[in-house]
C-alpha positions, 0 to 999 in steps of 0.5 A: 353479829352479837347473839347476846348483849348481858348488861351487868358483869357481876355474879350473874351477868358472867355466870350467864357469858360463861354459858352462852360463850360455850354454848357458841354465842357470840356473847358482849358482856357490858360492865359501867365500872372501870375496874372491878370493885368491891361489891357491897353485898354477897361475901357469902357462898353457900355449899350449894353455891360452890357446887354451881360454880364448880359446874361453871369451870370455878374450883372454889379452892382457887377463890382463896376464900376463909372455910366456913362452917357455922352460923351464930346468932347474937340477940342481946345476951343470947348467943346460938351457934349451929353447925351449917349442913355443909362447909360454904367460903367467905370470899370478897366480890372483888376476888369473885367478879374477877375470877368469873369475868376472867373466866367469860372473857376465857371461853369467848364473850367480849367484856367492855368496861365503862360502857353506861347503858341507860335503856333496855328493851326491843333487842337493843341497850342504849348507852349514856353516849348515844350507842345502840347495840342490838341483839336477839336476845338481851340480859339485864344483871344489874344487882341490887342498883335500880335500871330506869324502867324496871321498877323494884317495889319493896313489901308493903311493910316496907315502904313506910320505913325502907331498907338500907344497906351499909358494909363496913370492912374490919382489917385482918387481925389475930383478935378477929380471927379468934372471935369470929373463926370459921363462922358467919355471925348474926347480929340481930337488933331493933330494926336491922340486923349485921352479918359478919363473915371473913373473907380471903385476906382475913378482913371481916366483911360487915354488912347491915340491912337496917331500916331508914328510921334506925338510921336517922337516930344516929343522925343520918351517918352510917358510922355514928349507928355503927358505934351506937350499935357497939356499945349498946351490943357488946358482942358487935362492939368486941368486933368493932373495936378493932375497925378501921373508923378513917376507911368510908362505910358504903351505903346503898339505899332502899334496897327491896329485901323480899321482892321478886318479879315474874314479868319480862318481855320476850327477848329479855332475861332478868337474873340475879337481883333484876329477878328478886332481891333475897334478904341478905341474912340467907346468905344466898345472893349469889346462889340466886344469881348463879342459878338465875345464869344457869336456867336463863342460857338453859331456857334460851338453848331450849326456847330462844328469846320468845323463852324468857316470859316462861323462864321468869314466871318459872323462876318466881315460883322457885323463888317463893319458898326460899324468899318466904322463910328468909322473910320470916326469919329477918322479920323475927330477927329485927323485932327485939321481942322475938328475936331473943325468942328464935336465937334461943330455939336456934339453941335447943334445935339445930336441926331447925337451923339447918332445915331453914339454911336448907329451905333458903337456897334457891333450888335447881329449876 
């Protein structure tokens, strides 16, 4: 008998299939994909996160991952640049999501691919070609793609412009790694924002949250907007020059930055982004759904599934600080009239950048 179904092999389903494995559950991992991808958002891992990894059984140095140690911030002509409190890594989601699935699959959880579930609730998953798995308890660690059922709704000032999320991957190159160096970058603009890190082969990894309305004025094409947004920010355009135009840029939409739940049925854990969907310039995606995993399984040891309604209530209230200043800070990024401001006040007090870096990780429950 199964004592665990996760449904979603990202981040936080196989943080959450490592703890449940070695807690003895017999734990079934369930992935839509094939093979393991490239995810769209979360090449960034904090300090903080790769403490929680550790404690997972992860050596970070085996990610292979580039140092990071900074942030700069880029708003028209001003630039800010602010050593982080502590070093955090670069690293793509196709070289994460393979070390932790291999390493739930390493202390016993059952990984199944190409397993489409469609429904979720009483004890059981449904899946496109009509299966029924029970179990006592369920986790659903989906990402930021919706699961019917499970509405997401974006902050009120959003809905009249949603967000988008695009990624372009820019080829390793000398020039890129002068430019960009042991930092992650910033890039703030009218609507949006671009945020640039290396990762473990050298590429940069160039992910943008931007309003649909910013999108439209390039006609609909997300690499139009990203050649617009090179020539009209020079620092951005530097860094584009050496893309790749024939790769795809991927696209998700609608994408609820700012939301969070504290609502779920007893039986049933929601982790990562089927929790809440951090703005992406915190740079703390996977550090939410690790840390979701952890005090998930934690709940369940103590509670079993009738714990999951107080886990979730207690992990929106620890999401509310962090998820409060990332707001904050996007919404100052993308307004063109304060974001000159805030890059410049990044310049005079770095020890304000650091308390925000601080503030927006998501803490131990």
């Amino acid at each position: 008998m199964t004592d665990a179904v996760i449904v979603g092999a990202g981040p936080a389903g196989s943080a959450a299939a490592i703890r449940l494995a070695q807690s003895g559950a017999k734990t079934l991992l369930l992935e839509r994909a094939r093979e393991t991808g490239d995810a769209l958002c979360g090449g960034f891992l904090s300090w903080q996160t790769l403490a929680r990894l550790e404690a997972l059984g992860i050596d970070g140095a085996a990610l292979g991952g580039q140092r990071v140690t900074c942030v700069r911030l880029f708003a028209g002509k001003r630039i800010s640049e602010t050593r982080l409190p502590e070093a955090a890594l670069g690293v793509s989601r196709y070289r994460l999501d393979s070390v932790l699935q291999a390493a739930a699959e390493a202390a016993g959880a059952r990984l199944e691919r190409e397993v489409h579930a469609t429904d979720i609730a009483d004890g059981r998953v449904q899946t496109r070609d009509g299966a029924l798995l029970a179990a006592p308890v369920l986790f659903l660690a989906t990402g930021k793609h919706g699961f019917r059922g499970f509405a997401r709704e974006p902050a009120a000032w959003q809905r009249g412009d949603p967000v988008m999320g695009l990624r372009l991957r820019l080829p390793a190159h000398a020039a890129l790694d002068r430019l960009i160096g042991d930092a992650v970058e910033l890039h703030l603009f009218d609507r949006g924002y671009a945020g640039l890190v290396r990762q473990e082969d050298g590429s940069g990894n160039l992910c943008l949250a931007v309003h649909k309305s910013r999108l439209e004025e390039a006609g609909g094409d997300p690499a139009a907007l990203l050649r617009m947004l090179g020539d009209a920010l020079p620092h951005l355009g530097e860094r584009l020059a050496h893309a790749d135009w024939s790769r795809s840029v991927d696209a998700i939409g609608h994408v609820p930055y700012g939301w969070r739940t504290a609502e779920t049925a007893p039986g049933l854990f929601r982790l990562g982004d089927q929790a809440g969907v951090i703005p992406s310039l915190a740079g703390e995606g996977m550090g939410l759904a690790i840390a979701s995993a952890e005090a998930a399984v934690a709940a369940w040891r103590h509670g079993g599934g009738a714990a999951a309604p107080d886990f979730q209530r207690s992990l929106a209230a620890h999401m509310a600080r962090p998820f409060s200043w990332a707001n904050l800070v996007w919404r100052l990024g993308e307004n063109p009239r304060t974001a000159g401001s805030m890059t410049a006040a990044a310049s005079l007090f770095p020890s304000l950048v650091r308390m925000i870096s601080r503030t927006t990780r998501i803490r131990d429950r």
